[in-house]
C-alpha positions in Angstrom: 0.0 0.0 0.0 1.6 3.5 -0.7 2.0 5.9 2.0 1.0 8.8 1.5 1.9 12.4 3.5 0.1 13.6 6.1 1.1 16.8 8.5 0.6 16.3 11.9 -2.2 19.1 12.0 -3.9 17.2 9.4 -4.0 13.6 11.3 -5.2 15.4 14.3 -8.3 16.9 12.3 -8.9 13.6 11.4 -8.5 11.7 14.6 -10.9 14.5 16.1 -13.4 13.8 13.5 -12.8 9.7 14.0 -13.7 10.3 17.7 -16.4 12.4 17.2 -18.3 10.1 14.6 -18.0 6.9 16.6 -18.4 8.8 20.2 -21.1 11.0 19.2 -22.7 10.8 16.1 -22.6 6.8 15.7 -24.7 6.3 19.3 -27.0 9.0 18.1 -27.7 7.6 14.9 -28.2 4.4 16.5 -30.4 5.6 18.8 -32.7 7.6 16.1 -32.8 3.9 14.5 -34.0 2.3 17.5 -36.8 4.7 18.0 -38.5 5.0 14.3 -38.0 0.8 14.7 -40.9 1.3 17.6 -43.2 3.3 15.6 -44.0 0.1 13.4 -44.2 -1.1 10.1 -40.5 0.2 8.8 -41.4 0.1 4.8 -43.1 3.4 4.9 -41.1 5.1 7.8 -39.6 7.9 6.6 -37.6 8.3 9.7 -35.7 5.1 9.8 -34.6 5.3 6.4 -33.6 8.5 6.9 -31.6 7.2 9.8 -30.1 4.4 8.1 -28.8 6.6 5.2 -27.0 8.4 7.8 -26.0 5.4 9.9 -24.4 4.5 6.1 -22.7 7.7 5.6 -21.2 7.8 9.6 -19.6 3.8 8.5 -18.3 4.8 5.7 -16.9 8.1 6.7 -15.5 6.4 9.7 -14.2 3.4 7.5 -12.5 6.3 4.9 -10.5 8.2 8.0 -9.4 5.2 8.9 -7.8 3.8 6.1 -6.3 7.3 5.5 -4.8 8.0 8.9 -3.4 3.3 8.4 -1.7 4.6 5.2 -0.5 8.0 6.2 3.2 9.2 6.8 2.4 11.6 9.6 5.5 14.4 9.5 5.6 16.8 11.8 6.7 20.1 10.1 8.5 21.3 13.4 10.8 18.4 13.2 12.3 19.1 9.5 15.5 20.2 8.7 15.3 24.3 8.4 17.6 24.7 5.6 15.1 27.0 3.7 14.3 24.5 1.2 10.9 24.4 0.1 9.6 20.4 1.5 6.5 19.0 2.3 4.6 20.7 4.8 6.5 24.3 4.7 4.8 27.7 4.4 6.4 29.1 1.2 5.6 32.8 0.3 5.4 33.6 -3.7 5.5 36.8 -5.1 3.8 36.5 -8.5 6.7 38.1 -11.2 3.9 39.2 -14.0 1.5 40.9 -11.5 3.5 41.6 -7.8 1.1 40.1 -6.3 2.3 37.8 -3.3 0.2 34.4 -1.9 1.6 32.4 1.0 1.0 28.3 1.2 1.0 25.6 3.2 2.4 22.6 1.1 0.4 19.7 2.8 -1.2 15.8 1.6 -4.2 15.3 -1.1 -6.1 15.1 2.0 -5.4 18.2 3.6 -5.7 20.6 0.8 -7.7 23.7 0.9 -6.7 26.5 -1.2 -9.2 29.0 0.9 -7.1 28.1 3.6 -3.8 28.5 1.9 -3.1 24.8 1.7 -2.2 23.1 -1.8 -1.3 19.3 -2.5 2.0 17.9 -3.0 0.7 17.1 -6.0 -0.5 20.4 -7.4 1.3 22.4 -10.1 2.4 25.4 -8.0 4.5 22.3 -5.4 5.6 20.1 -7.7 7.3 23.7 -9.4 9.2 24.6 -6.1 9.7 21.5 -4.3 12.9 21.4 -3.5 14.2 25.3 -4.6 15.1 28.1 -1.9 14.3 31.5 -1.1 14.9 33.4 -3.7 14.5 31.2 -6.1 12.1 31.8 -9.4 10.0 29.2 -11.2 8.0 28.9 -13.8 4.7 27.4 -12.9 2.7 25.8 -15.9 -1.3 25.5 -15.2 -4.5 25.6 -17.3 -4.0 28.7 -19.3 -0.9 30.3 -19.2 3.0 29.7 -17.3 3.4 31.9 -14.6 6.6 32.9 -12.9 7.0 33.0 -9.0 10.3 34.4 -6.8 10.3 32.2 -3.6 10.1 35.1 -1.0 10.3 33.0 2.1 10.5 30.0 3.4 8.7 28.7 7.1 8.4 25.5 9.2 5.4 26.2 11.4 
């Protein structure tokens, strides 16, 4: 099975979700079941099939984290080497060389990714361009539409 990265921040999002589906939201599904069961005849309850869809979804979604957080390789960002080289998990500040503009992100796993939040994939364009380059280095950046050109500004292990 292939590993895949996780940061530390990201496994604890998911271990916080783990624990809330199967301490809260599993015994409350559960429960909803057990109550439309004592209404009666179950092939026209509305409720209980409602609840089973969700008692579906909670499985599953609890199944899913799981497998993720078995296959993950947690790294803890802290723990890297600060030799201001751009790796997984650093906060990397581009300034855009066509339009000045500068955007800061969080290089983290597929799972993790939330460009809102300043946090792109491993695998996106934009990391696979500076993996491995320094502050002060420029790449060029090739997505949908046009190459862009970004000067590595700085460099952070939070």
């Amino acid at each position: 099975m292939k590993r895949s990265p996780m940061t530390l921040r990201g496994a604890e999002l998911l271990r916080t979700e783990l624990k809330r589906l199967k301490s809260e939201d599993r015994p409350r599904v559960i429960k909803a079941i057990a109550e439309a069961r004592s209404h009666g005849d179950l092939s026209e309850n509305a409720e209980y099939h409602a609840a089973r869809e969700q008692q579906g979804f909670i499985e599953g979604r609890i199944g899913e984290i799981e497998s993720r957080l078995g296959a993950a390789e947690i790294i803890d960002v802290a723990s890297l080497p600060h030799d201001g080289r751009v790796v997984f998990g650093a906060t990397v500040e581009l300034e855009d060389q066509d339009e000045g503009n500068s955007v800061t992100y969080q290089i983290v796993g597929e799972d993790e990714a939330d460009i809102r939040s300043g946090r792109i994939s491993v695998g996106s364009p934009i990391a696979r361009a500076i993996i491995g380059k320094s502050q002060g280095d420029v790449v060029d950046v090739t997505a949908p539409g046009k190459t862009r050109s970004y000067e590595i500004v700085a460099v952070r292990y939070l």
